[in-house]
C-alpha positions as CSV (number, residue, x, y, z in Angstrom):
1,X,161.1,206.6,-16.1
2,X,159.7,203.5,-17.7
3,X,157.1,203.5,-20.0
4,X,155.0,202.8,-17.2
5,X,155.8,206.3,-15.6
6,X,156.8,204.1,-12.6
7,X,160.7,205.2,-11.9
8,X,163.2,202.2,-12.3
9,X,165.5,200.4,-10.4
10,X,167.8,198.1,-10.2
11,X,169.5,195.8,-7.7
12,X,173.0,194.5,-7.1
13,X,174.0,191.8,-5.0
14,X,177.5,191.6,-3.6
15,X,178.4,188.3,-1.7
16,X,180.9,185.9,-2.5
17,X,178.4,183.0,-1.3
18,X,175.5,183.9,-3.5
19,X,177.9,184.6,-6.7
20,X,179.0,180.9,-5.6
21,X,175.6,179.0,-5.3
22,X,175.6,178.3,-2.0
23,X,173.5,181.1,-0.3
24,X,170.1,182.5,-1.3
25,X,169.8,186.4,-2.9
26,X,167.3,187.0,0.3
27,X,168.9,190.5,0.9
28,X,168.2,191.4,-3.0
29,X,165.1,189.7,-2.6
30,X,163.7,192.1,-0.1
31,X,165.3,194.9,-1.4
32,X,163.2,194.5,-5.0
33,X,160.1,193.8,-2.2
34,X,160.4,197.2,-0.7
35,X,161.5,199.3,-4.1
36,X,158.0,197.5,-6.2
37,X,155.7,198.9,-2.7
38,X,157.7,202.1,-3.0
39,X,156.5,202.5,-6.6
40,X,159.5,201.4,-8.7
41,X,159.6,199.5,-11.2
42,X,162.9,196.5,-10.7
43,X,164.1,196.1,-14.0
44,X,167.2,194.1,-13.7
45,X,169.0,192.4,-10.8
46,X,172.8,191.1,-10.8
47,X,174.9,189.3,-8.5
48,X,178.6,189.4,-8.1
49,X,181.2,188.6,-5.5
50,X,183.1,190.6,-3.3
51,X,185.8,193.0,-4.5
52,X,186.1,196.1,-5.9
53,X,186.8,195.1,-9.7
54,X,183.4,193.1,-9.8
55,X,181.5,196.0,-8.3
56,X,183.0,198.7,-9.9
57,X,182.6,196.8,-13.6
58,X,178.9,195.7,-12.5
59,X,177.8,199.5,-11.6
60,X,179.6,200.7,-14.5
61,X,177.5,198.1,-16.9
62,X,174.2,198.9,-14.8
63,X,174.4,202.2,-14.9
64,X,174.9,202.7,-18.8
65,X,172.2,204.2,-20.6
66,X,170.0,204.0,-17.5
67,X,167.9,206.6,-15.8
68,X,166.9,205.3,-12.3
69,X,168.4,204.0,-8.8
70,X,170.8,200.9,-8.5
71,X,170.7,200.0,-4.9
72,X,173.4,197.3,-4.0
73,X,173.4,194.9,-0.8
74,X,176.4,193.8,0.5
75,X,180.4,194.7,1.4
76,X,180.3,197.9,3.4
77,X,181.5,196.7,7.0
78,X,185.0,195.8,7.9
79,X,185.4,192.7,6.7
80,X,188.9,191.7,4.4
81,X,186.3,191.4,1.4
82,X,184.0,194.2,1.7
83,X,185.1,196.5,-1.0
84,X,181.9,197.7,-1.9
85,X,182.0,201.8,-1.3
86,X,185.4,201.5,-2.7
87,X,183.9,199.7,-6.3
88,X,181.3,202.6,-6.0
89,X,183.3,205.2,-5.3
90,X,185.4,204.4,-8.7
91,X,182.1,204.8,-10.5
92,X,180.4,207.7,-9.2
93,X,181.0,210.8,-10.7
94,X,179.3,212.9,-7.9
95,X,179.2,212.2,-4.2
96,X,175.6,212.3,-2.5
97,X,177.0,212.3,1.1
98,X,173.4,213.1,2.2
99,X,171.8,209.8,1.4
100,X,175.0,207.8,3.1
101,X,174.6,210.2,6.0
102,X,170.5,209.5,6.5
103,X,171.4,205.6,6.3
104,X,173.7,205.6,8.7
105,X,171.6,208.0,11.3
106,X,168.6,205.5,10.8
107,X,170.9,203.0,13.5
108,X,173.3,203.2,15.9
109,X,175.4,200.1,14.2
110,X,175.6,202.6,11.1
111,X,178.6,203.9,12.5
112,X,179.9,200.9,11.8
113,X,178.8,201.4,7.8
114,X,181.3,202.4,5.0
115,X,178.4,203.1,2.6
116,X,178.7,205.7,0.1
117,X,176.1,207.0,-2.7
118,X,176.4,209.1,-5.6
119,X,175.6,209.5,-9.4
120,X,177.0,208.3,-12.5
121,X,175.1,210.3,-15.1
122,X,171.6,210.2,-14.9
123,X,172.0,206.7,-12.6
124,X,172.2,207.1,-8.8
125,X,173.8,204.4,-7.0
126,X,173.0,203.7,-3.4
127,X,175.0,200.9,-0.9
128,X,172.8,199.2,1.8
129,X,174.1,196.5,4.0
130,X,174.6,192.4,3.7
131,X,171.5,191.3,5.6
132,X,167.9,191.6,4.4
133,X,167.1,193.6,7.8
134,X,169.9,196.2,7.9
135,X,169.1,196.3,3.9
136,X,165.5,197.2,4.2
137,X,165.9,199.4,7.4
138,X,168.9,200.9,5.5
139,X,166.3,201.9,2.4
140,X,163.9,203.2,4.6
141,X,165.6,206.0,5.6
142,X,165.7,207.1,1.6
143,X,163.4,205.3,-0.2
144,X,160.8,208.7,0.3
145,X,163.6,211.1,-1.8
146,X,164.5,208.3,-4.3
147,X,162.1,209.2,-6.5
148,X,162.6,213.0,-6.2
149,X,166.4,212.3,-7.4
150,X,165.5,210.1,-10.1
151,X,163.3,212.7,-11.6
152,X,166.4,215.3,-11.3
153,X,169.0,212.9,-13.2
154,X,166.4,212.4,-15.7
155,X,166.2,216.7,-15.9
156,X,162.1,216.3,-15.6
157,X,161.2,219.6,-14.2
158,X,164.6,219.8,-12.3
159,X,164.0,222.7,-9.6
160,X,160.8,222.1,-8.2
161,X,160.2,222.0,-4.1
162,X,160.6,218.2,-3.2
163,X,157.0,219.1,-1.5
164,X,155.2,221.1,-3.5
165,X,156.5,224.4,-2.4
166,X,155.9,227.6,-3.6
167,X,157.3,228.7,-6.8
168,X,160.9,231.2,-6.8
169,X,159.9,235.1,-6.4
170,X,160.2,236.7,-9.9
171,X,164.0,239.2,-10.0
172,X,163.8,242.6,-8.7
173,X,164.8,245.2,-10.5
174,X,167.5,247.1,-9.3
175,X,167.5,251.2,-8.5
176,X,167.9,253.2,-11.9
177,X,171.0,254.5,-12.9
178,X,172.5,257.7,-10.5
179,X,169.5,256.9,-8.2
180,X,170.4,256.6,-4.2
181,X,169.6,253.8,-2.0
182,X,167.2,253.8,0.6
183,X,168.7,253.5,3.7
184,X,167.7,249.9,5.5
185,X,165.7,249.7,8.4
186,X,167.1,249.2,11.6
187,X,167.4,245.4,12.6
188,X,165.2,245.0,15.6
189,X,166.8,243.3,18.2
190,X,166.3,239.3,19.1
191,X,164.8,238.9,22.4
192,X,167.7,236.4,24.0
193,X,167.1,232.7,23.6
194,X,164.6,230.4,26.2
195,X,167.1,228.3,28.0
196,X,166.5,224.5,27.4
197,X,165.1,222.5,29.6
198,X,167.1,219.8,31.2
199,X,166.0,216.7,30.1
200,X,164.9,213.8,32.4
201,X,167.0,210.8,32.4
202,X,166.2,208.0,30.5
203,X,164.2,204.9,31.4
204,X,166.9,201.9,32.4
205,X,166.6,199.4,29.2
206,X,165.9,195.5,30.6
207,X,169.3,193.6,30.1
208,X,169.7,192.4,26.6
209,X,171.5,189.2,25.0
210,X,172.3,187.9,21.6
211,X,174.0,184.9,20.9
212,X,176.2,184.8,24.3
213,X,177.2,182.1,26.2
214,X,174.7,182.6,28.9
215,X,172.1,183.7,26.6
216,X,169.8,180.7,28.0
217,X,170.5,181.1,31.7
218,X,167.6,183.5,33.6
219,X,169.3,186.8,34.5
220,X,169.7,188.1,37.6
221,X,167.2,190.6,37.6
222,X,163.2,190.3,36.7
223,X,163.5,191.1,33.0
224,X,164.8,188.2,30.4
225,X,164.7,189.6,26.9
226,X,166.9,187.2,24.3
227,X,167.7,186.8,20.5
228,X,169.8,184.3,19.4
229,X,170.0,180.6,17.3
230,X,169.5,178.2,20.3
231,X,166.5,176.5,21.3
232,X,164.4,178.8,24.0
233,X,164.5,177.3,27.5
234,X,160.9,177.5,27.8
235,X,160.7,175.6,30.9
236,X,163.5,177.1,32.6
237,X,161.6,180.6,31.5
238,X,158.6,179.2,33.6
239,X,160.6,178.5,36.5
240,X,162.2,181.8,36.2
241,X,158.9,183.8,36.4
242,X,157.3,182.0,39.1
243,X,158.0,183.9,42.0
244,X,156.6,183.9,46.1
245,X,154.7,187.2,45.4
246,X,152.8,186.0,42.4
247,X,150.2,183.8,42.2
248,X,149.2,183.8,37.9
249,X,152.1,182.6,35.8
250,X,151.0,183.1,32.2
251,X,153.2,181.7,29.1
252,X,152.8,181.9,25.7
253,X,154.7,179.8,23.1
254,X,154.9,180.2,19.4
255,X,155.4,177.3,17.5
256,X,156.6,176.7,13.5
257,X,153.3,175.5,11.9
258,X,153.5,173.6,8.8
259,X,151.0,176.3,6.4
260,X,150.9,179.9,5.8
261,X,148.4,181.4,3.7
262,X,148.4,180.1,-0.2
263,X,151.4,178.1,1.1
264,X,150.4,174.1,2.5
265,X,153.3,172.0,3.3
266,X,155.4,174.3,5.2
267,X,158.6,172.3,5.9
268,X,160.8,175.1,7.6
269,X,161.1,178.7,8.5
270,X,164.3,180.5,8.9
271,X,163.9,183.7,11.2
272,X,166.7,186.7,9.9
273,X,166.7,190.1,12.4
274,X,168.5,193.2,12.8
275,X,169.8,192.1,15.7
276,X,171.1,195.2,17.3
277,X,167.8,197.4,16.6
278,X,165.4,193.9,17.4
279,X,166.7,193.8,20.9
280,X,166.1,197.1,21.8
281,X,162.9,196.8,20.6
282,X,162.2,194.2,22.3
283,X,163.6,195.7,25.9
284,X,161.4,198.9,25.0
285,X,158.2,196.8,25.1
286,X,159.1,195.1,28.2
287,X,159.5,198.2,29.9
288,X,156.3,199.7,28.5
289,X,154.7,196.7,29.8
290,X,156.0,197.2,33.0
291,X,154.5,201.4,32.5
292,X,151.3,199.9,32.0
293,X,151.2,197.1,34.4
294,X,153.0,198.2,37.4
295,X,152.3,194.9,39.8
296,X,154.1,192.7,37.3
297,X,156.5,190.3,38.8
298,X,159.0,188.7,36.3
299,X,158.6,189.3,32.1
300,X,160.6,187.2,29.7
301,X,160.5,187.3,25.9
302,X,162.6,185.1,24.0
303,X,163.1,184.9,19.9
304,X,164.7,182.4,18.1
305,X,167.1,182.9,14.8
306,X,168.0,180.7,12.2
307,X,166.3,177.8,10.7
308,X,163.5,176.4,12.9
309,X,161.6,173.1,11.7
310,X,157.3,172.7,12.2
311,X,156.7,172.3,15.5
312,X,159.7,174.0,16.9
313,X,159.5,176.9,19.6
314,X,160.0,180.1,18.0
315,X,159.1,183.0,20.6
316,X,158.6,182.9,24.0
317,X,156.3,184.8,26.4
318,X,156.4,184.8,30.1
319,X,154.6,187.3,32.4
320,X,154.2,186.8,36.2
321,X,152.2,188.7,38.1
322,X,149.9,188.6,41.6
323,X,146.3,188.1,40.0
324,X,145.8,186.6,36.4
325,X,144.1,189.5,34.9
326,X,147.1,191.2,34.9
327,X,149.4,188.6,33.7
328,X,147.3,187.9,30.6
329,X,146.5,191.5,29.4
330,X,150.4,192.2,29.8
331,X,151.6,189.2,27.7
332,X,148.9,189.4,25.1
333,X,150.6,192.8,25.2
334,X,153.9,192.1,24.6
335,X,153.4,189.2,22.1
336,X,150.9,191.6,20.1
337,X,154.3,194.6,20.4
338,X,156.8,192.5,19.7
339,X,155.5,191.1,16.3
340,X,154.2,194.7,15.3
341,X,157.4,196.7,16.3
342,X,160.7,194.1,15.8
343,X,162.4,194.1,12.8
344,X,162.4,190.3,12.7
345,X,161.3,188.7,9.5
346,X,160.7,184.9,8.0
347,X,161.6,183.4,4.9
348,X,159.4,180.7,4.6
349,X,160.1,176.8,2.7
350,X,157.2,175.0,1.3
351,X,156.3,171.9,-0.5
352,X,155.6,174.4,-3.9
353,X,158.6,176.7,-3.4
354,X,160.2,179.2,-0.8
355,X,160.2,183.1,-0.4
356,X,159.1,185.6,2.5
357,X,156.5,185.5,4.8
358,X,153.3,186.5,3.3
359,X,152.3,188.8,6.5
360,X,155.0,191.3,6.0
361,X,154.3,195.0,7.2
362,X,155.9,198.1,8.6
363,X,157.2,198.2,11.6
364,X,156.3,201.2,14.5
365,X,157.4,202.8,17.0
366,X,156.6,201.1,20.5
């Protein structure tokens, strides 16, 4: 603990373009972002480039002396460079599979995560991924035990229940010496097990696309949901949703203004997502749209990536439907869901500096 009481942290970014000067830290950034509203306390932050010798001489610096979490970002896919578990894993001097195990559970592209965890003395070190998204969504699934662990390492009342439990039954004391047993009481037998349920099948998921060829051609069916770096087709979306049986096309376009709150002179945006888990998203509010609304003709939602200028499209509405009361309430809808429940964020460029958007939250369930 600091002398704050807050627990400390500390974060380590591993990229060869950030060590080099030619990338932003935006992955570190929003990892200190989310520790500091967790209740920590970032006291250091250190970048290095990719390789196991530069990770593994980082931690072991970091973690010297130091009572708290070092959370890195960085190196744990597949990639010829990303050496990261194996720099951490020359540190560690015990495993905590556990954490590892929740981060990878929190989404299905964990399974594509080498991420390990463990402590080296009173330090625990925890890997997340390159990207600010899978970072943050990575953190997440710990960030609740973090402080828990950090009071264990630091041997402050090591054994209590993480949630207030009750405290451990005192000993009993056995029979007295030459004294007999009581024989135990017979074990009742279990009534058998309820048989589960069969579940229903699940919902078909709208067609999804990120970044593919096609990815601005309509789809053959009546639901366009799409991610990806080009500009969004919006008239071709328009075309798209007007259909014979409907007779209200409503469209709603968001565009890159050039303020934000405490921020004038906007100049750019540049819009980062975890793509796999944004999609989804995105399909699951489509088709919950579709629950609500069940005369809807034609729904598209479109998002742009990268670096968008003012003025440029950034998402993309479309809703068709046979009267306009319907089309309206179920695109307000979707806009209003999407921005709520995607794990899309924007790192924004102004005339007095740069950093992320200012309307940050948590996102829900759909």
């Amino acid at each position: 603990m600091g002398n704050s009481g807050a627990p400390e942290a500390k974060v380590l970014t591993v990229s060869d373009s950030v060590a080099g000067g030619t990338a932003e830290d935006r992955a570190g950034d929003a990892l200190q972002g989310r520790l500091e509203r967790a209740g920590f306390a970032v006291v250091a932050r250190r970048v290095v480039p990719d390789g196991r010798g530069p990770v593994a001489q980082a931690l072991a610096d970091l973690a010297d002396g130091f009572c708290g979490v070092v959370v890195t970002t960085g190196g744990t896919g597949f990639g010829p460079r990303d050496h990261t578990p194996e720099g951490t894993l020359d540190v560690v001097e015990r495993a905590a599979p556990g954490l590892a195990e929740a981060m990878r559970a929190a989404n299905p592209l964990g399974r594509l995560s080498r991420a390990a965890a463990g402590t080296v003395g009173r330090c625990l070190v925890v890997n997340t991924p390159g990207s600010p998204g899978g970072a943050v969504e990575c953190l997440e699934a710990v960030v609740d035990v973090l402080p828990h662990a950090v009071a264990l390492l630091g041997g402050d009342n090591p054994h209590p229940h993480p949630h207030g439990g009750p405290a451990a039954p005192a000993p009993v004391a056995g029979p007295a010496a030459g004294s007999t047993l009581p024989s135990p009481a017979a074990v009742p037998t279990l009534p058998p097990v309820a048989a589960v349920p069969t579940l229903p099948p699940l919902t078909a998921v709208p067609t999804l696309a990120t970044d593919q060829a096609d990815q601005t051609a309509p789809p053959s069916g009546d639901d366009w949901v799409t991610l990806g770096h080009r500009p969004l087709p919006v008239a071709a979306a328009v075309a798209w949703a007007t259909v014979p049986g409907c007779g209200a096309v409503v469209t709603f376009a968001g565009t890159v203004r050039d303020h934000a709150e405490g921020r004038p002179g906007v100049e750019e945006l540049t819009y980062e997502a975890y793509e796999g888990p944004a999609v989804q998203r995105m399909g699951a509010v489509v088709a919950e749209a579709r629950r609500r609304w069940g005369g809807l003709g034609r729904v598209a939602v479109l998002h742009r990536l990268g670096r968008l200028a003012v003025c440029d499209v950034a998402v993309v509405v479309v809703a068709s439907a046979p009267h306009r009361e319907e089309a309206f309430d179920a695109a307000r809808f979707v806009i209003d869901t999407v921005k709520e429940t995607v794990p899309i964020w924007k790192f924004e460029r102004w005339s007095g500096g740069a950093g992320w958007g200012t309307c940050a939250h948590d996102v829900r369930p759909v």
